[in-house]
N, C-alpha and C positions, 0 to 999 in steps of 0.2 A: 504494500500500500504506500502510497507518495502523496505527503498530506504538500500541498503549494496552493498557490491562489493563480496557477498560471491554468491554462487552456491542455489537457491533457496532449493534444497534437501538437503544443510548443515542447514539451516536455519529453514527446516521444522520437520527436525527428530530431533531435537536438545531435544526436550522433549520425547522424545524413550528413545536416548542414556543414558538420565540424570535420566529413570525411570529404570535403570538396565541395560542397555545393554554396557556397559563398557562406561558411561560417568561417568562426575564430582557428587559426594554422592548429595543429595536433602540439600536445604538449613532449616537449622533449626532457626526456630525464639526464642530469648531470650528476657525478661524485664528486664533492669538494676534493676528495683528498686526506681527509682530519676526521676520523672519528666515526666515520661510515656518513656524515652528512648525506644528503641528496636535494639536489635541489629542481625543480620543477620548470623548464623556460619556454620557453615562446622565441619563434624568431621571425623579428619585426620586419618592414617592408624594406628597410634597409638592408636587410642580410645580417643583422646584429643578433647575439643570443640577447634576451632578455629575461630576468629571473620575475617568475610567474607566484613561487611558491618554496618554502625551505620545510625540508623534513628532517629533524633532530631531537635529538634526547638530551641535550644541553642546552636551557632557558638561554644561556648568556651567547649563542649562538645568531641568537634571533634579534639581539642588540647590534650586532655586526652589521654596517653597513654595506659593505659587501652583499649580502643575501638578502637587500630589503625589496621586495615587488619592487619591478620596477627599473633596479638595478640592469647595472647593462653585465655581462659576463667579460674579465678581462680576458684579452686575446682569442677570442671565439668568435667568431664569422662563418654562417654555413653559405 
């Protein structure tokens, strides 16, 4: 059951749109490196990785501006 207040056919095609039909690019998974991080990006129309989302077990992780939404990934260009 999927409680939302949106329109069940917004809710149900949403992985149509996002597999090419003019939604948001597929999310790409990165490893920081440190700790087993992962972080979740998007790559922008420029060909820029962009961090979408940080997955970690360390609160003080997530103060890192590095990993903030948003953030661009150093040295990463697809």
């Amino acid at each position: 059951m999927i409680w939302t207040i949106l329109a069940p056919d917004m809710v149900l095609a949403a992985d149509q749109r996002s597999a090419g039909e003019g939604g948001p690019p597929p999310l790409v998974e990165r490893s920081t490196g440190k700790r087993g991080e992962r972080l979740l990006c998007r790559v922008d129309h420029r060909g820029v990785i962009v961090v979408e989302r940080l997955i970690a077990t360390d609160p003080r992780r997530y103060l890192d501006p590095r990993f903030v939404p948003g953030a661009e990934v150093e040295g990463a260009r697809e």
